[in-house]
PQR file of N, CA, C, O and H, with PARSE charges and radii, in Angstrom:
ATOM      1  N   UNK A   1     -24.956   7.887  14.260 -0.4000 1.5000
ATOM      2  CA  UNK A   1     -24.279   9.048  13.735 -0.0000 2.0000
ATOM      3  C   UNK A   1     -23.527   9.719  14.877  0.5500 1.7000
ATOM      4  O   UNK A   1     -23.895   9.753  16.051 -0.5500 1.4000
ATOM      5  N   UNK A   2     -22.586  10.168  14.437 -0.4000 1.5000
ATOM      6  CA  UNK A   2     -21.261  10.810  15.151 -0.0000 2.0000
ATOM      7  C   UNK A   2     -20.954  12.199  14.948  0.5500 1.7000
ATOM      8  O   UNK A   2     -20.526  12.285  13.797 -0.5500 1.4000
ATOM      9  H   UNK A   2     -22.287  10.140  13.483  0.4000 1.0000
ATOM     10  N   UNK A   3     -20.959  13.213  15.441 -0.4000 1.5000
ATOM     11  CA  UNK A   3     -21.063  14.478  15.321 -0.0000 2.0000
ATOM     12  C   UNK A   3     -19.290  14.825  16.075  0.5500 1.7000
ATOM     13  O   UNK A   3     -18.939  14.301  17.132 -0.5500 1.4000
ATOM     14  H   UNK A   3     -21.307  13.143  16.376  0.4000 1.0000
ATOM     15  N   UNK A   4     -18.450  15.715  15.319 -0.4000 1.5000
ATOM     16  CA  UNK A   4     -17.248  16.187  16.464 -0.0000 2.0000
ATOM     17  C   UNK A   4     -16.636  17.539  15.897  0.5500 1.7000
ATOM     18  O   UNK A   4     -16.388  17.799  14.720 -0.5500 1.4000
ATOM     19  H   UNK A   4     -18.735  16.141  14.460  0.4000 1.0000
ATOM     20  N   UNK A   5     -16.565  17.850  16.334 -0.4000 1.5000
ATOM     21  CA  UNK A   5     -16.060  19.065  16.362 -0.0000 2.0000
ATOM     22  C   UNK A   5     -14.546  19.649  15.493  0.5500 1.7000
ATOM     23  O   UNK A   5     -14.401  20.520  14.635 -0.5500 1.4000
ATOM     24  H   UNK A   5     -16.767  17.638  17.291  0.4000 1.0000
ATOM     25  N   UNK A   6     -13.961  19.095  15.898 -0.4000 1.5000
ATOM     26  CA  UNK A   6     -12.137  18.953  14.848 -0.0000 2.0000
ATOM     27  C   UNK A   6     -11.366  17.663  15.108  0.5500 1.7000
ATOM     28  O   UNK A   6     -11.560  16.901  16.055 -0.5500 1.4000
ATOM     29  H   UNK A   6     -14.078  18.387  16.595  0.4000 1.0000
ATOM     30  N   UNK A   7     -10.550  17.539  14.229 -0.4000 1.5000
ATOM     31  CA  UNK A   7      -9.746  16.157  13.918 -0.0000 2.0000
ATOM     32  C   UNK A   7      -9.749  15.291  15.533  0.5500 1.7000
ATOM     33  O   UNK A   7     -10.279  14.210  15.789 -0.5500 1.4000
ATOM     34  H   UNK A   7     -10.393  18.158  13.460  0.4000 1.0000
ATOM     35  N   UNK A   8      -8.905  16.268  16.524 -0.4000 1.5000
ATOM     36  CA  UNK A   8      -8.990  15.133  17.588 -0.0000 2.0000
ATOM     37  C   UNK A   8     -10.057  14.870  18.030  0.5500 1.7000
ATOM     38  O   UNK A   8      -9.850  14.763  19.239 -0.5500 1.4000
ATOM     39  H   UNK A   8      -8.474  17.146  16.317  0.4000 1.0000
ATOM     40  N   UNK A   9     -11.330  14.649  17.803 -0.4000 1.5000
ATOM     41  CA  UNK A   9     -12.066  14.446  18.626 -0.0000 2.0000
ATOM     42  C   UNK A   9     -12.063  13.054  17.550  0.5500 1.7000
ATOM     43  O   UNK A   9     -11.803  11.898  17.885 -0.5500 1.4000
ATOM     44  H   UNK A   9     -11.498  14.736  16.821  0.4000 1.0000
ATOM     45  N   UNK A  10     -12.415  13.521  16.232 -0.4000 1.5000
ATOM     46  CA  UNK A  10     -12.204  12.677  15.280 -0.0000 2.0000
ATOM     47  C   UNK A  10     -11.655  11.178  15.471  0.5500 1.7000
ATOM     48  O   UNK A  10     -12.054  10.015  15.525 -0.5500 1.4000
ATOM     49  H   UNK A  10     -12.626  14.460  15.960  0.4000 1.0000
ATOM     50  N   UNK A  11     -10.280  12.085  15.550 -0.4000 1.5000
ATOM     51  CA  UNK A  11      -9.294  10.306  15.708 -0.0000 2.0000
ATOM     52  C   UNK A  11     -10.253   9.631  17.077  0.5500 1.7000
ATOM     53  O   UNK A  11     -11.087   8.746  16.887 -0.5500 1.4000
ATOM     54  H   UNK A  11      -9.955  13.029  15.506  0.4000 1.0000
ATOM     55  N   UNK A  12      -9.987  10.175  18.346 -0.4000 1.5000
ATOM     56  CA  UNK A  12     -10.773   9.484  19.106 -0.0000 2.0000
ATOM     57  C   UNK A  12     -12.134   8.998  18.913  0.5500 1.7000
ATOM     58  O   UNK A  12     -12.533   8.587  20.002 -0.5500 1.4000
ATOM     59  H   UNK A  12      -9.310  10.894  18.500  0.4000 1.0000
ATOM     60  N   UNK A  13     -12.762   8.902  18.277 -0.4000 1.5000
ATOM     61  CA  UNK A  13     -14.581   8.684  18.397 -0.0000 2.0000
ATOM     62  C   UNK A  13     -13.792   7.376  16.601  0.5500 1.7000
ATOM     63  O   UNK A  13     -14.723   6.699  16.163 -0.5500 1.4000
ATOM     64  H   UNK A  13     -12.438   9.235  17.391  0.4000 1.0000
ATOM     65  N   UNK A  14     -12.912   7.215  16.093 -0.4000 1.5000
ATOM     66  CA  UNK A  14     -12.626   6.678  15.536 -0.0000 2.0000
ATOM     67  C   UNK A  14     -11.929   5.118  16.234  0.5500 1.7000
ATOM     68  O   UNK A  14     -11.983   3.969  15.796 -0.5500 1.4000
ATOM     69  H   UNK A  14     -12.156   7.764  16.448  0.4000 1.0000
ATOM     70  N   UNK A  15     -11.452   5.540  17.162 -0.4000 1.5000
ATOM     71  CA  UNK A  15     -10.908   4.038  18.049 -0.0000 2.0000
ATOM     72  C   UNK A  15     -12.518   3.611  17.947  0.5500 1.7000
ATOM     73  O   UNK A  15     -12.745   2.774  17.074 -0.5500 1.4000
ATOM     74  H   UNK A  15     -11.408   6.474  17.517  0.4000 1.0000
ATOM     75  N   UNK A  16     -13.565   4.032  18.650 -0.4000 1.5000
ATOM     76  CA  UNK A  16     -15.080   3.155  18.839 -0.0000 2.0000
ATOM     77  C   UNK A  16     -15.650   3.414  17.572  0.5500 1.7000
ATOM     78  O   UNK A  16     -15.722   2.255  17.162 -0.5500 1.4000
ATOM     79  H   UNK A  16     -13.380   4.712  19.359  0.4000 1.0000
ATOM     80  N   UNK A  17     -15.846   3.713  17.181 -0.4000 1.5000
ATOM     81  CA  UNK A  17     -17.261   4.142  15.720 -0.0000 2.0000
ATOM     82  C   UNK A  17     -16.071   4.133  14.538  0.5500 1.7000
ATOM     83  O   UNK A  17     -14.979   4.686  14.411 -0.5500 1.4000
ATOM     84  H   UNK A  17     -15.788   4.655  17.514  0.4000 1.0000
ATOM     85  N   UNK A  18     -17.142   2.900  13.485 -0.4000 1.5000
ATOM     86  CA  UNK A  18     -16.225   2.642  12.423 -0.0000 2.0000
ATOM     87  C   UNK A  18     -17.774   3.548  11.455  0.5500 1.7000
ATOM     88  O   UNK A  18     -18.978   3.302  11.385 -0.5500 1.4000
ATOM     89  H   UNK A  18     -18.030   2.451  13.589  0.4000 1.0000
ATOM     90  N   UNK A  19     -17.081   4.370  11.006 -0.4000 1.5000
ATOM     91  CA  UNK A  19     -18.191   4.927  10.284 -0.0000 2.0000
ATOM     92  C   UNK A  19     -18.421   4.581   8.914  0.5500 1.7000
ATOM     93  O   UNK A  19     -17.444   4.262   8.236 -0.5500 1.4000
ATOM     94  H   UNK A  19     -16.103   4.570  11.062  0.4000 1.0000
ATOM     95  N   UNK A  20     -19.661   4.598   8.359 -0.4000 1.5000
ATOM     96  CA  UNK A  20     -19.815   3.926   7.025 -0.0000 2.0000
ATOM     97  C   UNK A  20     -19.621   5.113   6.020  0.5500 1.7000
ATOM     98  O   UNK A  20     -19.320   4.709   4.897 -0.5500 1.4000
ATOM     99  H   UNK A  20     -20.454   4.857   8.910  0.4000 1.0000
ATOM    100  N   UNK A  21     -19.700   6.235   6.115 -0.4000 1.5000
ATOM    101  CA  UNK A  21     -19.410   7.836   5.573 -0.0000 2.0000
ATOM    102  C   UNK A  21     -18.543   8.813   6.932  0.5500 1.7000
ATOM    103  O   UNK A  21     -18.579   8.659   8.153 -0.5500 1.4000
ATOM    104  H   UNK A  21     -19.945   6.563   7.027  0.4000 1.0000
ATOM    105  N   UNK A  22     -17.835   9.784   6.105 -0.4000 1.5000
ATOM    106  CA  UNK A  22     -17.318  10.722   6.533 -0.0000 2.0000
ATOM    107  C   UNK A  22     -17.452  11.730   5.822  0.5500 1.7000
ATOM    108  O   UNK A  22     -16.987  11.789   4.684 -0.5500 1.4000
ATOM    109  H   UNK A  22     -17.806   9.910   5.114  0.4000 1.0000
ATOM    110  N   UNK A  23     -18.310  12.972   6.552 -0.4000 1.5000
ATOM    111  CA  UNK A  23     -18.476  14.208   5.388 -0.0000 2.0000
ATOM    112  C   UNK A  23     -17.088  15.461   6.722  0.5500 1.7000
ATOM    113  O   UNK A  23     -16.779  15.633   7.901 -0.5500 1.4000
ATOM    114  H   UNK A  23     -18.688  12.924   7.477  0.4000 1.0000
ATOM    115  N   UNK A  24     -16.813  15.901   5.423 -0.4000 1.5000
ATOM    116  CA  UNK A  24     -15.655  16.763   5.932 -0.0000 2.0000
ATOM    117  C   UNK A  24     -16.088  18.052   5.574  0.5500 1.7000
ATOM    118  O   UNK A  24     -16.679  18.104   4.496 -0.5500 1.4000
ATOM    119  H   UNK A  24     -17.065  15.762   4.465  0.4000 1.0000
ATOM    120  N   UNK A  25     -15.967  18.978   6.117 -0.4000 1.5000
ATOM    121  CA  UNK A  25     -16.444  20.051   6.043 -0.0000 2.0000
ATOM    122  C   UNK A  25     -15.355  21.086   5.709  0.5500 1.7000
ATOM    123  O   UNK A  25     -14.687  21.518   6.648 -0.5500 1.4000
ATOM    124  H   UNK A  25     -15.486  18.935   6.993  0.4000 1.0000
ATOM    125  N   UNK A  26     -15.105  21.539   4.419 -0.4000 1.5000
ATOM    126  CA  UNK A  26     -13.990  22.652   3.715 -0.0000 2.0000
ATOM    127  C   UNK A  26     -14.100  23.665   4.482  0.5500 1.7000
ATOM    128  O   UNK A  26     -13.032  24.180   4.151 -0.5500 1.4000
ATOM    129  H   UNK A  26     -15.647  21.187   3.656  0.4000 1.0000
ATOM    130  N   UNK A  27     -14.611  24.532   5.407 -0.4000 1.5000
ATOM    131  CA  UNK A  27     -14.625  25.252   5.938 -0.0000 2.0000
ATOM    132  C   UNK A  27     -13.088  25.486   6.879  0.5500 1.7000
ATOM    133  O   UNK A  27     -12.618  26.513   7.369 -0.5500 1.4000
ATOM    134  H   UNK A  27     -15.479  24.113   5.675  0.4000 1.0000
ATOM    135  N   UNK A  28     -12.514  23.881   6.870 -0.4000 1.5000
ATOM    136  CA  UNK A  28     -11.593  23.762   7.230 -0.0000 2.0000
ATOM    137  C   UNK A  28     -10.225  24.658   6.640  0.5500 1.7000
ATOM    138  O   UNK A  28      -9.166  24.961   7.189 -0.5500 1.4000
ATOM    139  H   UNK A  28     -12.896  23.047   6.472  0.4000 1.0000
ATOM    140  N   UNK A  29     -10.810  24.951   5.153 -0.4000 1.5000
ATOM    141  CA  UNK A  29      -9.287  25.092   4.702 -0.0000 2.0000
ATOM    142  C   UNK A  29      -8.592  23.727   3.829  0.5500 1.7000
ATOM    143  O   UNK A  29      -8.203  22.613   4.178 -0.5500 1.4000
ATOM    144  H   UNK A  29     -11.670  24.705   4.707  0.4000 1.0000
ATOM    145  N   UNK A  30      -8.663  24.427   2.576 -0.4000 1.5000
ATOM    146  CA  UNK A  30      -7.977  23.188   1.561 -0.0000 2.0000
ATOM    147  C   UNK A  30      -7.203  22.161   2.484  0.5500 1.7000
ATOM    148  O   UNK A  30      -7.578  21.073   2.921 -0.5500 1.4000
ATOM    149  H   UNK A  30      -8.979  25.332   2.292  0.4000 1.0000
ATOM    150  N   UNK A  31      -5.873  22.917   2.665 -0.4000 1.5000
ATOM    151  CA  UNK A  31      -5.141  22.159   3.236 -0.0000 2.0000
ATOM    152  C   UNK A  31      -5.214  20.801   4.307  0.5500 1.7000
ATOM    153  O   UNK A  31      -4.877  19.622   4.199 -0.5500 1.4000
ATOM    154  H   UNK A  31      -5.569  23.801   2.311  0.4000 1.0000
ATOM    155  N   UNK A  32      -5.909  21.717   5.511 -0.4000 1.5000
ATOM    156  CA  UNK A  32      -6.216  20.902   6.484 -0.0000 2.0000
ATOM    157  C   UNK A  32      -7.619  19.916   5.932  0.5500 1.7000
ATOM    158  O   UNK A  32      -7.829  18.894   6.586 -0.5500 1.4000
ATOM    159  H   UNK A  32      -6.183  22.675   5.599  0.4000 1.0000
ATOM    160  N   UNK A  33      -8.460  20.190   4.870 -0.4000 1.5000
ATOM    161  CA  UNK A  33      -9.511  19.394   4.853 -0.0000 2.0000
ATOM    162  C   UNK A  33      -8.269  18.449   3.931  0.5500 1.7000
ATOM    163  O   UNK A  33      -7.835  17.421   4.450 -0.5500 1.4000
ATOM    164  H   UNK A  33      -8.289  21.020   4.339  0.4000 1.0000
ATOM    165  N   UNK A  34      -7.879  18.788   2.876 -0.4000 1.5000
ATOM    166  CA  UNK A  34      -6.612  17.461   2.347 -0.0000 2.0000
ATOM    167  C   UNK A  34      -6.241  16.407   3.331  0.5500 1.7000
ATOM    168  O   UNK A  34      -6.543  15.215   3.294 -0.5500 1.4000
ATOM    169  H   UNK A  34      -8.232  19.623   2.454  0.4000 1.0000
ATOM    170  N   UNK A  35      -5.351  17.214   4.450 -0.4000 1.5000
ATOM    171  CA  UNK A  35      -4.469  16.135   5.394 -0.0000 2.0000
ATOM    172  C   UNK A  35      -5.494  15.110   5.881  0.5500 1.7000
ATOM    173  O   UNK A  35      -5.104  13.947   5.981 -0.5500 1.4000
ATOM    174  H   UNK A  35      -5.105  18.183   4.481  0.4000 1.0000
ATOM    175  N   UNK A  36      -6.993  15.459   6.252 -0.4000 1.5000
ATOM    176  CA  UNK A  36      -7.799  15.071   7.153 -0.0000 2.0000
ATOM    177  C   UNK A  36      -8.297  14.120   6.143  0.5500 1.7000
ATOM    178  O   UNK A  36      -8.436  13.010   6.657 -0.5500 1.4000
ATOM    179  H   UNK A  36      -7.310  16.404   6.171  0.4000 1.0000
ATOM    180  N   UNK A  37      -8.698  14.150   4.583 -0.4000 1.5000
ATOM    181  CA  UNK A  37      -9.475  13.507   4.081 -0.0000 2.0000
ATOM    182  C   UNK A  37      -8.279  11.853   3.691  0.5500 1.7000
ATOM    183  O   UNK A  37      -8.686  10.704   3.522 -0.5500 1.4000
ATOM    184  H   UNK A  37      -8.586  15.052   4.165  0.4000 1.0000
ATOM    185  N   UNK A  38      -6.770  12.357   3.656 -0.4000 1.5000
ATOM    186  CA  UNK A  38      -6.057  11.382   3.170 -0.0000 2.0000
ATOM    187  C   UNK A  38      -5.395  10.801   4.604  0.5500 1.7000
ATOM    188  O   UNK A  38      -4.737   9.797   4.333 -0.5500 1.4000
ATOM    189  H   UNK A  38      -6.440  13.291   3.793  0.4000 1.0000
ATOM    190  N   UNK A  39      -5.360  11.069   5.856 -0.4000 1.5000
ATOM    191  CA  UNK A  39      -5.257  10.520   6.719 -0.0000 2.0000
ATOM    192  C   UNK A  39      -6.893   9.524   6.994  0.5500 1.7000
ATOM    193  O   UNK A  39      -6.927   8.523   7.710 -0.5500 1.4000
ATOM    194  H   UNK A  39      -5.894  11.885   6.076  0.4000 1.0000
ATOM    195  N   UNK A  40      -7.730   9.912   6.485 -0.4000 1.5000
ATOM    196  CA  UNK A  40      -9.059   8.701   6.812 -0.0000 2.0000
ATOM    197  C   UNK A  40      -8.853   7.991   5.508  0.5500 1.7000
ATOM    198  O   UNK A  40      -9.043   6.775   5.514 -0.5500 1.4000
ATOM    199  H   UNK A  40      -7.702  10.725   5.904  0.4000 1.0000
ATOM    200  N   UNK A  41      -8.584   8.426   4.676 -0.4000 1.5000
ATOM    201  CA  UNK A  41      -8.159   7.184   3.513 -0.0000 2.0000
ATOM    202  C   UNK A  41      -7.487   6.356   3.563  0.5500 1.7000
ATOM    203  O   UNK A  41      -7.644   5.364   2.851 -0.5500 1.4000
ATOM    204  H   UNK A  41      -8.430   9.414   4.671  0.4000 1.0000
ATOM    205  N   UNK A  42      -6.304   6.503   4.601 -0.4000 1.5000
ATOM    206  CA  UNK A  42      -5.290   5.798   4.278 -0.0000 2.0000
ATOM    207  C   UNK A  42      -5.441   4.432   6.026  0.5500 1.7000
ATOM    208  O   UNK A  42      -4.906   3.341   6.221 -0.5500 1.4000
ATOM    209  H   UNK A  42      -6.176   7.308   5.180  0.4000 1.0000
ATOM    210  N   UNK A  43      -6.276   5.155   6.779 -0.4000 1.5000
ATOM    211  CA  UNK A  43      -7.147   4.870   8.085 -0.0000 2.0000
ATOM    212  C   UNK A  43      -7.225   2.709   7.675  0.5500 1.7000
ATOM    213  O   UNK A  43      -8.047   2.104   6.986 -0.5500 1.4000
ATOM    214  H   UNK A  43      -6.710   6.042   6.621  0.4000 1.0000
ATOM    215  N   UNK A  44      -6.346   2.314   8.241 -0.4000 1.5000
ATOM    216  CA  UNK A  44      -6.678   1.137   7.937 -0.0000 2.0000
ATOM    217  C   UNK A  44      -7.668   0.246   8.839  0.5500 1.7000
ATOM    218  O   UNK A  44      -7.948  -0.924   8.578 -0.5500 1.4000
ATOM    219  H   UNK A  44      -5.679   2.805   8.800  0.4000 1.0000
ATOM    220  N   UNK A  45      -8.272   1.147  10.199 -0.4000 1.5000
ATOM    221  CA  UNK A  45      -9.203   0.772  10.573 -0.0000 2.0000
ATOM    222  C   UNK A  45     -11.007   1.108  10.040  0.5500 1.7000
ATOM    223  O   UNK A  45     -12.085   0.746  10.513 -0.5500 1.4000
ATOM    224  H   UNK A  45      -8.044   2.098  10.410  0.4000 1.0000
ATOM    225  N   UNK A  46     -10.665   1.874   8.974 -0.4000 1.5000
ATOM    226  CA  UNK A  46     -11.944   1.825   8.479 -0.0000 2.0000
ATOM    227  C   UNK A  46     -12.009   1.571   6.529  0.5500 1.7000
ATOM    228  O   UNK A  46     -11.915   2.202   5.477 -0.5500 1.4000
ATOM    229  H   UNK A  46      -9.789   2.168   8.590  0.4000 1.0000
ATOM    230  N   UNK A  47     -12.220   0.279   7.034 -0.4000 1.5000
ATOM    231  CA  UNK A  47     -12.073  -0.625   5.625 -0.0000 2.0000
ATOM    232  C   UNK A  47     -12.641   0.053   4.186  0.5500 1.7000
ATOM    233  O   UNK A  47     -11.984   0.034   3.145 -0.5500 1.4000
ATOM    234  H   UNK A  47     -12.296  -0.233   7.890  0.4000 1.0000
ATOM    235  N   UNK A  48     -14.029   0.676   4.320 -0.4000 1.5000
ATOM    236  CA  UNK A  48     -13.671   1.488   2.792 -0.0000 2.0000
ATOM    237  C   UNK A  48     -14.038   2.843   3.577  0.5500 1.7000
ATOM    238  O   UNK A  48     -14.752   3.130   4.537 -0.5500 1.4000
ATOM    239  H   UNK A  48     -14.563   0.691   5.165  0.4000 1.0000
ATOM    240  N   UNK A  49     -13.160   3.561   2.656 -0.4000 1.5000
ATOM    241  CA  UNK A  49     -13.492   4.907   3.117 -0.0000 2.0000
ATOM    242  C   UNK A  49     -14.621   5.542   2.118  0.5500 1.7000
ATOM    243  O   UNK A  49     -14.386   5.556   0.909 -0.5500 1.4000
ATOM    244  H   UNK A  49     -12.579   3.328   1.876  0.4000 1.0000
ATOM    245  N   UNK A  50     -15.666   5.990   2.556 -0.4000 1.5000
ATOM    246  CA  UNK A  50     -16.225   6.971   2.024 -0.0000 2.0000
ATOM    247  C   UNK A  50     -16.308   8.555   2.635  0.5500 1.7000
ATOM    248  O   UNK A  50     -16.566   8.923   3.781 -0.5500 1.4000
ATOM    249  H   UNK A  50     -15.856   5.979   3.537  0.4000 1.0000
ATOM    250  N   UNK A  51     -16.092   9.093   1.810 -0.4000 1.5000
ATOM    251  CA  UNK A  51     -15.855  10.856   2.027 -0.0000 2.0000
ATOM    252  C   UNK A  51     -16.817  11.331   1.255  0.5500 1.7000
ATOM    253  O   UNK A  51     -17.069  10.983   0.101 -0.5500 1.4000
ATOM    254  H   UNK A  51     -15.883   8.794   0.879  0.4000 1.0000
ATOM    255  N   UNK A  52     -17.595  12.487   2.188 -0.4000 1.5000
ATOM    256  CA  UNK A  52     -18.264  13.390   1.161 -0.0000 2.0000
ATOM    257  C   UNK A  52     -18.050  14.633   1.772  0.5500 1.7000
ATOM    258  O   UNK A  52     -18.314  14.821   2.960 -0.5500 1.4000
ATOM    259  H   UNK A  52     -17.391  12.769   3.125  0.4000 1.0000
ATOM    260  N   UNK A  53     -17.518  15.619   0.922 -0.4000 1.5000
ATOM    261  CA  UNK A  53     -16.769  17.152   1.086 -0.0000 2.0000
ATOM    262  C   UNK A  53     -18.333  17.961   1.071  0.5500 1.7000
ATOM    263  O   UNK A  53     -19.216  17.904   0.215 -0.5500 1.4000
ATOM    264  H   UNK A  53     -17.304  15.466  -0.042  0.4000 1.0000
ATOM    265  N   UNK A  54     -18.303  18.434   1.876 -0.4000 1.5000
ATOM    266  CA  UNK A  54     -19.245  19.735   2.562 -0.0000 2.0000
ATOM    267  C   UNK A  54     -18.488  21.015   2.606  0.5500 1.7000
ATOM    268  O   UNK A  54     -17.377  21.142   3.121 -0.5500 1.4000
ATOM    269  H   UNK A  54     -17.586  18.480   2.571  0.4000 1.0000
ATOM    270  N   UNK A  55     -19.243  22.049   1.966 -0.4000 1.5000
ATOM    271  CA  UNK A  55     -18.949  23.562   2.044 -0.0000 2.0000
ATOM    272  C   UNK A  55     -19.987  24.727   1.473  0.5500 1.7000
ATOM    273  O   UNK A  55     -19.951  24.998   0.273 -0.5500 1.4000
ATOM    274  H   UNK A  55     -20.146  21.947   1.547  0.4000 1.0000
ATOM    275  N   UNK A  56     -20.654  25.220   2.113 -0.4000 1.5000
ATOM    276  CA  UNK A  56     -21.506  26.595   1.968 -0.0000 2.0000
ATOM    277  C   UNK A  56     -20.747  27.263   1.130  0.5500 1.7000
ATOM    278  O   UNK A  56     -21.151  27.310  -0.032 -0.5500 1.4000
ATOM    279  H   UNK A  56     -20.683  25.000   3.088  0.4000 1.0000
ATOM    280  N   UNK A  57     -19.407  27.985   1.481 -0.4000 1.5000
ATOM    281  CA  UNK A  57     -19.061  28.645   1.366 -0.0000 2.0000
ATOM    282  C   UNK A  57     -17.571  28.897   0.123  0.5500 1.7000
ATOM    283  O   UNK A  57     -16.990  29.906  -0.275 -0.5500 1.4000
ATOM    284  H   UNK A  57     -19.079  27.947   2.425  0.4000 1.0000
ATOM    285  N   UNK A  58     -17.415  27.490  -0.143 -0.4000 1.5000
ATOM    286  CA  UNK A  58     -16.250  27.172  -0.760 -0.0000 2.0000
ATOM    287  C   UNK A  58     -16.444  26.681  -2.163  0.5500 1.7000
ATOM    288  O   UNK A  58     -17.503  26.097  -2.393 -0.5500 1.4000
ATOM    289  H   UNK A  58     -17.887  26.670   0.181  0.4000 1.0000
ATOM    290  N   UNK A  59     -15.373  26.868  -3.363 -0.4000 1.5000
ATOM    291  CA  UNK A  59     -16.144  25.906  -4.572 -0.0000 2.0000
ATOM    292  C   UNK A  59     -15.414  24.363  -4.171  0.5500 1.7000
ATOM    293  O   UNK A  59     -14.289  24.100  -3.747 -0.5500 1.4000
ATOM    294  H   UNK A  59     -14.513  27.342  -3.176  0.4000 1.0000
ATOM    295  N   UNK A  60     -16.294  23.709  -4.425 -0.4000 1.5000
ATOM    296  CA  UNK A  60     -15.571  22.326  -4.019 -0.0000 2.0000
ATOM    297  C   UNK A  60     -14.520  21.616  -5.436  0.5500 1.7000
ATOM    298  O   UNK A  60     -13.844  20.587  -5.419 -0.5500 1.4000
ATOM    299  H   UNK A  60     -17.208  23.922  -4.770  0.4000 1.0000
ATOM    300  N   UNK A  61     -14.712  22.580  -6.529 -0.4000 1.5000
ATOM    301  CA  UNK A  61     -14.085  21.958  -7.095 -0.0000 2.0000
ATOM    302  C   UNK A  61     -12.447  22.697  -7.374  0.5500 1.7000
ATOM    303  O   UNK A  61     -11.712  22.706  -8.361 -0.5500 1.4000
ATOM    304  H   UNK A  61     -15.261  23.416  -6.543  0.4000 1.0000
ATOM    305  N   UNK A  62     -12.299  23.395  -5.713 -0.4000 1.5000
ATOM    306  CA  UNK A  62     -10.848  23.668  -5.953 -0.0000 2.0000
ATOM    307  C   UNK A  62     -10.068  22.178  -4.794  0.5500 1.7000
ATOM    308  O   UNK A  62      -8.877  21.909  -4.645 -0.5500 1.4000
ATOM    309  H   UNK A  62     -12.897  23.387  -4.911  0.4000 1.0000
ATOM    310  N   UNK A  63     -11.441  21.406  -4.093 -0.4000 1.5000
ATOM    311  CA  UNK A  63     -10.688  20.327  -2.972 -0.0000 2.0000
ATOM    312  C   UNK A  63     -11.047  19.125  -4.360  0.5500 1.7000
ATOM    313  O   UNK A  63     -10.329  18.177  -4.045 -0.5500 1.4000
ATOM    314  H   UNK A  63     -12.409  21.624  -4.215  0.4000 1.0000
ATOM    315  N   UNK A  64     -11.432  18.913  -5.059 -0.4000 1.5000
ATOM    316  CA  UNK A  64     -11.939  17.730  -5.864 -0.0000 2.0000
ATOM    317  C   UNK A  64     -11.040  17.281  -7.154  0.5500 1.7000
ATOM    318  O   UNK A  64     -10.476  17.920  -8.043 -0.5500 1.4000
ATOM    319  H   UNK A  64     -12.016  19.683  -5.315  0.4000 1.0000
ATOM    320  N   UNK A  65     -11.150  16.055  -6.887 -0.4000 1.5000
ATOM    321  CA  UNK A  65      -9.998  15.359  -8.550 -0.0000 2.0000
ATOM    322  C   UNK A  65     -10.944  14.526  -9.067  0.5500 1.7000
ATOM    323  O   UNK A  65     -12.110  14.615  -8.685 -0.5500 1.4000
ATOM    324  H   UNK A  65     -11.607  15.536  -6.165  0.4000 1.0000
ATOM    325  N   UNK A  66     -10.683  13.919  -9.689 -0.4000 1.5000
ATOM    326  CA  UNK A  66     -11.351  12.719 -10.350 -0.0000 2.0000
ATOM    327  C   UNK A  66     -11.878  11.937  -9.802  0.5500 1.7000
ATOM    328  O   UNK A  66     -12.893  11.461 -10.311 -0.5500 1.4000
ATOM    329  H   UNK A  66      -9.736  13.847  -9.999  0.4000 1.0000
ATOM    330  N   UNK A  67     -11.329  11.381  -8.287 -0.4000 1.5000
ATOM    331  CA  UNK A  67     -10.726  10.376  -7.531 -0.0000 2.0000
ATOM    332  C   UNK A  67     -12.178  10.780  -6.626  0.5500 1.7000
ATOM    333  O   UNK A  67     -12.598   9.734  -6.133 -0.5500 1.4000
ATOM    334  H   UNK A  67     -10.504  11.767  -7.873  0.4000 1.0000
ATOM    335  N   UNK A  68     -13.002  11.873  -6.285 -0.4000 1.5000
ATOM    336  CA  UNK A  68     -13.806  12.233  -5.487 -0.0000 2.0000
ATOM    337  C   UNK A  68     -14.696  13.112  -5.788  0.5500 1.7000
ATOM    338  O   UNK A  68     -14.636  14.244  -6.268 -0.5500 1.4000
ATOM    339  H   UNK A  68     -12.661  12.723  -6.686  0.4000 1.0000
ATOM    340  N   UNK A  69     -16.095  11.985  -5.210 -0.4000 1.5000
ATOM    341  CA  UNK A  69     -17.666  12.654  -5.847 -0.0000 2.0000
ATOM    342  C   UNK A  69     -18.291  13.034  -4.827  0.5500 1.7000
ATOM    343  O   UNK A  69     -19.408  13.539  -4.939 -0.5500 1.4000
ATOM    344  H   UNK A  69     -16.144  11.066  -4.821  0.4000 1.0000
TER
END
């Protein structure tokens, strides 16, 4: 397990560690948790993406579609 702090640390610890989950944390901010969740989707070094959206504080079903459980 891989712990980081914001996106760049992210991308970097992503060149070494192909992770089998990615939980993203909304705390971020719709937006930026969006860019972050469809830039690791689209991540062709990590063959399936799994995402799971984390937030205390947020309803998750203003970051959530169909597409994500």
């Amino acid at each position: 397990m891989k712990i980081v702090g914001d996106e760049y640390e992210a991308a970097a610890q992503i060149q070494i560690f192909r992770p089998d989950y990615v939980v993203v944390d909304c705390a971020l901010g719709k937006k930026r948790a969006s860019d972050l969740c469809t830039n690791l989707f689209n991540d062709a070094r990590i063959p399936v993406t799994r995402i799971i959206l984390a937030s205390k504080t947020r309803k998750l079903t203003e970051y959530c579609d169909k597409e994500v459980f």
